[in-house]
C-alpha positions, 0 to 999 in steps of 0.5 A: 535528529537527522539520519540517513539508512546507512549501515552494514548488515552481518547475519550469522545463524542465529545471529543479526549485528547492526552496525553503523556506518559513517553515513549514520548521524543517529545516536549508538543506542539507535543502532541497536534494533531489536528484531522481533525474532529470529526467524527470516521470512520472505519477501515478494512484490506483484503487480498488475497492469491494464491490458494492452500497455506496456506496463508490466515489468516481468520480474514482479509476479501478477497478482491475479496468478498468485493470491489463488495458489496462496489462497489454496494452500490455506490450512486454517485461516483466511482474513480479508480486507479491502475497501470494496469488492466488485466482479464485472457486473457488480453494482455500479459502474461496473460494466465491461466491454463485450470480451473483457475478462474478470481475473479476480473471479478466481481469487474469490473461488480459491476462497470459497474452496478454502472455506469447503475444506475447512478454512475460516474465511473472513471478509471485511469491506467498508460500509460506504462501499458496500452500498455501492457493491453490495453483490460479491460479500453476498456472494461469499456468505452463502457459502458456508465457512465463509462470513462477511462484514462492514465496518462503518468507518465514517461513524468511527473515525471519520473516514473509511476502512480503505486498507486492502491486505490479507493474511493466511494461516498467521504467517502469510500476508500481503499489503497492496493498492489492490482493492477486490476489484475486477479492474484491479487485477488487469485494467489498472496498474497495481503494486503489493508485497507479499510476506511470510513472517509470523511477526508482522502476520501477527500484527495485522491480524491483531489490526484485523481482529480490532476492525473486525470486532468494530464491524460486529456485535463484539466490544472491540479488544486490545484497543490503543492509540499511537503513543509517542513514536520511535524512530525508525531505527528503535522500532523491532524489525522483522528480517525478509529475504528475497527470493536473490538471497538479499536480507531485508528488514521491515516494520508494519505500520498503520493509520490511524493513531487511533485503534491500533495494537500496542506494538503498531506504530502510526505511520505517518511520524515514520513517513516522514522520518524516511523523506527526512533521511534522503540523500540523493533520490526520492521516488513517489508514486500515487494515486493522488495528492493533496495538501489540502482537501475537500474538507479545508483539512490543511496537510502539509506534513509530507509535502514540507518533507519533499520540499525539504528533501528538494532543498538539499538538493535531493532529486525528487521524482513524483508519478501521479495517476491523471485522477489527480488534475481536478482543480483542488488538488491541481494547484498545490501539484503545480507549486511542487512541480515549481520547485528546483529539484522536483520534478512531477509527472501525470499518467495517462493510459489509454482505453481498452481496444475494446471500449470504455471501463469505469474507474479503469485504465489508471495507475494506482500504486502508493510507493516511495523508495529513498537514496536506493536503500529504503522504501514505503509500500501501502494503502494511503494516497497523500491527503489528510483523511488517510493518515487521520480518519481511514485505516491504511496500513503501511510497509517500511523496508531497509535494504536495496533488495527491497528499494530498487526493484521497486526504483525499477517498478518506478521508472517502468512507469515513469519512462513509459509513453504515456506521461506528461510532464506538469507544467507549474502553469499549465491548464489540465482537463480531469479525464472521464472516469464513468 
C-alpha cells in the first residue's frame, strides 16, 4: 500500500479528529489513529556544533545548556543511556588541546547533585566502550544514589548498545546523536529532541528497564520481539506542541526487533515506510552509510528506498560525515550519487585553532525529513548491524512543526563552505581521526 502524510489535523479540548486528504491513498481504517491519550506534550530540538564554525543555527537550543537545567529540576528519577562516556582526558584518544573547554562536565555534576538530593540515577554504557573509557561511570558510582552499569550487547545481540536518551521523573526525555562525550557537546555537530510526554517517556523507560536488567544480575521482564509491523498511520500517536504553537504527532521506535516492549515497534519497517511515502523531498543526514558492511552483511533495504524515491522523481538530498570516504563504503555512496535525482554531499570541518581533537571536529546527526511534513530523528547510522544487532532508538514525527525546522537544520549544514559534492568517479582520501 502507498501513501503519502497528507492530512488535516482539528484539535478541539479533548478532542483530536484525523481527517484524510486527497493526497491520502491509505485505506479509511488507517486514518483513524489512536492517540495514547489525551495529553499535548512538548517538543524541542538541540544542537551542538564544533567551535569556531558556522554551524550553529540560533533557533535550536545548545545541548550542553539545556540537559543541566533539566537535569536540576529532576525530583525522582534519572536514566541514562549512551554508548560511551569520556570527559577530556578520559581513556583513550581523549586529549584536548591546551584551552580547550569540556562542556559535558556540567551535565555529569547537574547529575551527581540530583542524586545528593535524593534523585535515582542510573547510568547505562556499552561494555566495548567501557574498556576503552572505563574513567567517568566510575566517577558516578562513588557517589552515592548514583549507580552504573554495562550491557555486553555483543554477547546479546551481536552488536552494542549504541542508543544515547535519557528520561527524567517518566515525563521528560530526550533522543539525540550525542553520546556522553566531551567532544559532543561543542567539537562535534549534533542533533536531539527534547520531549515531555508520559506516554513516550513511558516506553523508553520500559526499553530502559529491559537493557538495564540485562546489564545486571536480574532476569530481564517484559521481554519481546517486534511482531508484525503497523503502519505508520495504525500505530497510537503521541501529540507534542512546539514551543510556535504548532501540534505535532510522534511514534517511538526502536532497534532491534528483538527485546522490545509490547507497544514498541521496529524501526527499520517504519523507516522505510516514511521514504515510500515521498512526494517532492527527502533530506538525510549521517554520520555514515553502508550497504554493505565489514561483515558481508548485504542491506540494501533504505538504499532501495532512496533509489525508489529518486525514480519518482523525488529529489533526494544526502549530507554524510567525511568519516564515511573509507573505501568499503565509498563505492556503494558513489552509485547513490550517480543516480538522477540524488545528490550526495561529504562534510568536511576544519581543526580547532588550537590543534588536533581525536574523533572531533565532525557531523554526526541521524535525521531524515520528507516532502516538509515528516521526519526521522535517532541514533542509528545507515548499515545492517544498527537496525539487526544494536540498540538505536528512533523518533517518527507527522507535521511541518517538526519537519521543517529540522529541513533548516539540514541546509544550515549542507549550504555551509565546507562540503563538497561526491563525484560518482572521483578518488577520496578518509581523514585523520586519531
Amino acid at each position: 500500500m502507498t501513501m503519502s502524510l497528507k492530512f488535516a489535523r482539528l484539535v478541539i479540548p479533548g478532542i483530536v479528529l484525523i481527517l484524510g486528504l486527497p493526497g491520502y491513498a491509505g485505506s479509511a481504517a488507517d486514518t483513524h489513529r489512536e492517540s495514547p491519550e489525551q495529553t499535548v506534550g512538548t517538543l524541542k530540538f538541540l544542537e551542538s556544533f564544533p567551535e569556531e564554525t558556522s554551524l550553529n543555527l540560533p533557533e535550536f537550543p545548545e545541548a550542553h545548556l539545556v540537559w543541566p537545567s533539566v537535569f536540576n529540576e529532576a525530583e525522582q528519577s534519572i536514566n541514562v543511556a549512551s554508548f560511551y562516556y569520556s570527559r577530556i582526558g578520559d581513556g583513550k584518544d581523549s586529549s584536548a588541546p591546551a584551552g580547550v573547554i569540556d562542556r559535558l562536565l556540567i551535565s555529569g555534576d547537574a547529575l551527581k547533585s540530583a542524586a545528593g538530593r535524593g534523585v535515582e540515577v542510573k547510568i547505562l554504557g556499552d561494555s566495548k566502550f567501557q574498556k576503552t573509557y572505563p574513567e567517568m561511570l566510575d566517577w558516578f558510582d562513588a557517589t552515592d544514589g548514583m549507580e552504573s552499569r554495562v550491557i555486553d550487547a555483543g554477547h546479546i545481540w551481536g552488536g552494542v548498545m549504541h542508543a544515547k536518551y535519557f528520561i527524567v521523573d517518566n515525563k521528560t526525555l530526550y533522543v539525540g546523536s550525542q553520546n556522553w562525550d566531551w567532544r559532543a557537546m561543542a567539537q562535534i555537530r549534533e542533533l536531539g529532541a527534547l520531549i515531555t510526554h508520559p506516554v513516550l517517556a513511558r516506553q523508553l523507560n520500559e526499553i530502559y528497564k529491559i537493557d538495564w536488567d540485562l546489564a545486571g544480575s536480574e532476569k530481564p521482564g517484559n521481554r519481546t520481539s517486534a511482531t508484525a509491523a503497523k503502519t505508520f498511520f495504525q500505530l497510537p500517536h503521541a501529540l507534542l506542541e512546539t514551543a510556535q504553537g504548532q501540534i505535532v504527532e510522534a511514534v517511538l521506535a526502536a532497534s532491534p526487533a528483538s527485546d522490545l516492549p509490547a507497544d514498541v515497534p521496529w524501526d527499520l519497517p517504519l523507516l522505510v515506510e516514511l521514504m515510500d511515502s515521498a512526494t517532492e523531498t527527502l533530506n538525510l543526514q549521517l554520520l555514515s552509510y553502508n550497504v554493505s558492511d565489514r561483515e558481508g552483511n548485504y542491506f540494501a533495504d533504505l538504499d532501495n528506498a532512496l533509489r525508489r524515491a529518486a525514480a519518482r522523481k523525488v529529489k533526494v538530498n544526502i549530507l554524510l560525515s567525511n568519516w564515511s570516504k573509507v573505501h568499503y563504503k565509498l563505492h556503494w555512496i558513489q552509485s547513490l550519487a550517480a543516480v538522477r535525482n540524488i545528490e550526495v554531499k561529504f562534510s568536511n570541518i576544519p581543526d580547532h585553532s588550537k590543534g588536533f581533537i581525536p574523533f572531533g571536529r565532525v557531523e554526526h546527526p541521524k535525521f531524515l525529513t520528507v516532502d516538509g511534513k515528516a521526519a526521522w530523528v535517532g541514533t542509528s547510522n545507515w548499515s545492517h548491524n544498527y537496525f539487526y544487532s544494536s540498540r538505536n532508538i528512533s523518533l517518527f514525527f507527522d507535521g511541518p512543526g517538526a519537519a521543517q525546522p529540522l529541513e533548516r537544520f539540514f541546509f544550515k549544514g549542507w549550504n555551509s563552505p565546507y562540503t563538497e559534492t561526491v563525484d560518482p568517479s572521483g578518488q577520496y582520501q578518509p581523514p585523520k581521526r586519531s
